[in-house]
N, C-alpha and C positions, 0 to 999 in steps of 0.2 A: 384127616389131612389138613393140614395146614391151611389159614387162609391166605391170598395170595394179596398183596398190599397192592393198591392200585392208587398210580401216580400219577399225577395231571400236568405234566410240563409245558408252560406257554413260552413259545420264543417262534424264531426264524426257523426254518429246518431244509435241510434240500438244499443250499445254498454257497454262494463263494459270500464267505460273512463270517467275521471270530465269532459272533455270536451264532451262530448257526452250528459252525463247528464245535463247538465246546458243548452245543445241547447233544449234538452228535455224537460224541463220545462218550458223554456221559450216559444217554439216552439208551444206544446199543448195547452199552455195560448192564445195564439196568432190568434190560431186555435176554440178556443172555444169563444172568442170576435170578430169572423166572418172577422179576416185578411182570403185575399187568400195567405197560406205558400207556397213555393217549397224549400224542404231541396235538397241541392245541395252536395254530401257526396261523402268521396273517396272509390274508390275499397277495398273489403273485404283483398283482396289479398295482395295490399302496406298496406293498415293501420295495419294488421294483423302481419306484422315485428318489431311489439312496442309489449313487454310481457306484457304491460296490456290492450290491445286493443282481446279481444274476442266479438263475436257475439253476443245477448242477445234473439234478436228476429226477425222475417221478415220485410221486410219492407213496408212502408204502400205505397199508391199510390201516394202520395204526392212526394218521396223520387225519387230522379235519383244520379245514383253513375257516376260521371262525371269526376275524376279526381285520380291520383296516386300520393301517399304523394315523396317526398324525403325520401332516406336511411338514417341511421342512423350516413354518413358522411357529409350530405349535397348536395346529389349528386340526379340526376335523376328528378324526379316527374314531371307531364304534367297534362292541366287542358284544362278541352273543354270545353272555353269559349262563343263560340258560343252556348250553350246549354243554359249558363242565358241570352245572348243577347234574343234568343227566346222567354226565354218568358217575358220579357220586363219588370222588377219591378219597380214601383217606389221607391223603397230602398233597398240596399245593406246591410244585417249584415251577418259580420264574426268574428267567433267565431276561433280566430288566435290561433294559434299553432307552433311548434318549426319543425313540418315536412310538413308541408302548403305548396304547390311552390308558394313563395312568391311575384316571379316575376310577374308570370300569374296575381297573384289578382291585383298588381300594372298596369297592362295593360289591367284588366278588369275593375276597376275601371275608370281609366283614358276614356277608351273609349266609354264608357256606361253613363257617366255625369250624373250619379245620386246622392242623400245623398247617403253615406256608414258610416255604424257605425263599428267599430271596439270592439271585444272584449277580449283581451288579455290573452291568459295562458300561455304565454311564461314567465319562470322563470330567462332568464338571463338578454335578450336582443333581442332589436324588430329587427328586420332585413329587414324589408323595406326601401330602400333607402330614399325614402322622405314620412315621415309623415304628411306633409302637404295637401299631395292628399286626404286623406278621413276627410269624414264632422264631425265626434266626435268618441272620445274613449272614452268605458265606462269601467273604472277599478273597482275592486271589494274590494280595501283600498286603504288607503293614500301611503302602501309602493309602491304599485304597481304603482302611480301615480311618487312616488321620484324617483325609480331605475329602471324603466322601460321605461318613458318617458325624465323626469327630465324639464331639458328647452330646447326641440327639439320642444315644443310647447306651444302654450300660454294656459293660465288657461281657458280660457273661451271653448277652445275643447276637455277638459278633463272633464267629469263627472264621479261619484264615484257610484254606484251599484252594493250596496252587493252582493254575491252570495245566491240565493234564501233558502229558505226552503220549503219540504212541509209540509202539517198540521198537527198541532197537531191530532193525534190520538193515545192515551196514549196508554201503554201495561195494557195489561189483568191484568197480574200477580202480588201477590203482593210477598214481597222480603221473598226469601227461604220461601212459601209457605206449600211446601209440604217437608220440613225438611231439603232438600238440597240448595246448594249457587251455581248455576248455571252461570259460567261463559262463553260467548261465542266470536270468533272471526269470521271473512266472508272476502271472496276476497281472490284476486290474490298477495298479497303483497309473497316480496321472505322468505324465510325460516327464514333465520337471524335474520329476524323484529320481530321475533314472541318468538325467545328465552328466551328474558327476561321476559316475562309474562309466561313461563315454568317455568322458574328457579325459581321464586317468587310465585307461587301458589304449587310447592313442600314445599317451606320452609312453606307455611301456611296451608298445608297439616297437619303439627305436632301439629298443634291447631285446625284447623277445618278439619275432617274425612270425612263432609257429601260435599267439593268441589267439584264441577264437572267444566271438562273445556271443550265445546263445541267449535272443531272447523272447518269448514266447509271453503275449499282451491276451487280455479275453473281450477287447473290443476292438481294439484298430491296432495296426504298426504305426512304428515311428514315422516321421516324416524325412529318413536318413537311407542314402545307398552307401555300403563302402561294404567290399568283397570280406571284409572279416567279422562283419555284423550280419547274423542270421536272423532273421528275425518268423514268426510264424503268429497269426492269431487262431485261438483254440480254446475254449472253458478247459481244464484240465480237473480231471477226478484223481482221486490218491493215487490209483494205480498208476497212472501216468505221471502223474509228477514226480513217482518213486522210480520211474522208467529213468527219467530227465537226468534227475539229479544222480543217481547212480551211475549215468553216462559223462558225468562233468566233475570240474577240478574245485572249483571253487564257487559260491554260491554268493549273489550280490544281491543283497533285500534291501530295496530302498523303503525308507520313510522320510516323510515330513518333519520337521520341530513340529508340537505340539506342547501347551500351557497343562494340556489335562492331563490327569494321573491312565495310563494306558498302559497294555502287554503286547504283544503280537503274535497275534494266535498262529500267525504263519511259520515262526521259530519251531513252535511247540508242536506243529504238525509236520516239519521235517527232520528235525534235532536226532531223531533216532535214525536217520543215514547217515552220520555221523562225515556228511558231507561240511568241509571247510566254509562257518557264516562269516560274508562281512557286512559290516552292520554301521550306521551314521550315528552320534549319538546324540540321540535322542530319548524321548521317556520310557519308547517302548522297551529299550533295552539296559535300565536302570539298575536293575535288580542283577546285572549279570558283568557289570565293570569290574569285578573281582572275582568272578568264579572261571576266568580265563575258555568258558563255552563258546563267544564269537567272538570277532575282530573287531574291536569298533574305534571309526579312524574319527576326525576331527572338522579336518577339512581336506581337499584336492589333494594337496603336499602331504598331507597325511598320509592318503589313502592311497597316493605313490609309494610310498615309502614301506608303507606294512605290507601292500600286497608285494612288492618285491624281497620282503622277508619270509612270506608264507613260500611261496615258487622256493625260496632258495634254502629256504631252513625245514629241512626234512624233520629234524628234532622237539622242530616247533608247534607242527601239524600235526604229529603225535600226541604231543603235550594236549593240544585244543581238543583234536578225538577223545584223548579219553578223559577229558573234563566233561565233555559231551556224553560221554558212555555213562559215567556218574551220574551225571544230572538226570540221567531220562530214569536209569534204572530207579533211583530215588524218587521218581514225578510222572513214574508212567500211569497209563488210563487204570489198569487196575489197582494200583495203589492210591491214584487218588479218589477212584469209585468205592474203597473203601472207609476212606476218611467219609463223604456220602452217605453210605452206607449206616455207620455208626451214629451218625448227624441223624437220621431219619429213624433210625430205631431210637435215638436219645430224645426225641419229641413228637413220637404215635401213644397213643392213651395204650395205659398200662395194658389193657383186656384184651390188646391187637395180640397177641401171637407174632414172634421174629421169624421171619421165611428161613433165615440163614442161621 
């Protein structure tokens, strides 16, 4: 029988966090194509000092919380290396972050002499002394390949591995059904991000009466009453948010402008309900100005303007679905746990046996 490869992945897990999500997807692939996993994850306590790091759900047996991230200056965090020495993988994936002790993993790595794959969400700059200690980075575009790495290393240790999707499974609904335009938000983003799709769905309030804007926060409500703003606070796990979204017309993800090269794992976890995204632009959504998958407006007037084209252009919503339909089919989780897959059998010493 085959020996079964055993994989040490250190990140977030259990969590509302892209980086959380992405070890998640990857993780349960990993787990269901008969790797032995051990997620190696930090205390609830340090990861829980990041505003968008809340709990989601228990953790499963697989999971040990081994280590406490860095503060918010750079300061503190410890990792009990001896806990992956234990249980001995033949490979290393870490799924890096900007509160990681960065150190630790450099002398975990080092002393452990296994492949280690790296997988990058830091948005500015990698902060490991020498990149050269681990067997490959997988980035998830080309930006993060130019201004995250650059020439600190050769091309041949960098590979490019989108951030995953999961499947297509459309929504129920079809658009304003039942006479109303249901529009909905989700998550922990800060208040501010959420303004401008206020502002812009009042002024389209003077044309369309039957608006609704559904919005559902995971720590507090707005500090707003007005009978067409629903609002609820609630952590929300896939299945629900696949309830949400299935139930509504049009989906408003706010982000921030951001300097750092970034994704938004939020897209990529709902893209395959192939529910209507609009989106501000910014860098999360760089990569997708031309493949016609969301809407991304500009500014207010903008953001008037396109969403009174999606309501009114049946032709156009189609067009966007099945750019969406494309995109997932092409980026879903088993397709990119194969690229994975390949990565990890392309740097285990020749004598391991492929599971697959």
């Amino acid at each position: 029988m085959a020996k079964k490869i055993k994989i040490a992945l250190i990140s977030r897990w259990n969590a509302t966090c892209g980086i959380s999500l992405h070890a998640e997807m990857i993780g349960w692939e990993f787990l269901r194509r008969g790797y032995h996993l051990k997620v190696f994850a930090p205390t609830l306590e340090s990861a829980g000092r990041w505003w968008h790091h809340l709990k989601i759900r228990e953790d499963e047996d697989f999971v040990e919380r081994i280590y406490e991230e860095m503060d918010p200056e750079g300061k503190g965090g410890v990792f009990d290396t001896e806990r992956v020495k234990e249980f001995n993988p033949d490979i290393i994936i870490i799924e890096s972050y900007q509160s990681l002790p960065h150190p630790y993993i450099e002398r975990l790595v080092t002393e452990l002499n296994v492949p280690s794959l790296v997988i990058p969400h830091e948005g500015d700059h990698l902060r490991y002394k020498d990149l050269s200690i681990f067997t490959k980075f997988a980035v998830f575009d080309e930006r993060f390949k130019e201004e995250l790495i650059g020439d600190r290393l050769p091309d041949e240790k960098v590979e490019i591995i989108p951030y995953p999707c999961y499947p297509l499974r459309e929504q129920r609904r079809k658009f304003a059904e039942d006479g109303r335009i249901v529009f909905v938000t989700f998550g922990r983003q800060p208040a501010f991000e959420l303004y401008p799709y206020i502002n812009a769905l009042r002024e389209l309030r003077k044309e369309y009466k039957n608006l609704v804007y559904r919005i559902i926060r995971a720590n507090e409500a707005l500090d707003i009453d007005e009978d067409w703003i629903v609002q609820e606070v609630k952590i929300l796990d896939l299945d629900e948010i696949d309830r949400i979204l299935s139930d509504s017309d049009i989906h408003l993800l706010p982000k921030a402008p951001t300097q750092n090269v970034v994704v938004s794992s939020t897209l990529y976890q709902i893209m395959g309900l192939l529910c209507i995204t609009v989106v501000p632009n910014t860098r999360h959504f760089e990569m997708h100005k031309s493949d016609n998958t969301v809407v991304i407006y500009e500014n207010e007037d903008d953001l008037i303007e396109k969403l009174k084209r999606v309501i009114e252009d049946e032709h156009l919503r189609k067009r966007i679905k099945e750019s969406m339909r494309r995109y997932v089919e092409e980026n879903s989780v088993v397709k990119v746990a194969d690229r994975f897959e390949e990565l990890i059998n392309s740097v285990l010493v020749k004598d391991v046996k492929k599971v697959f």
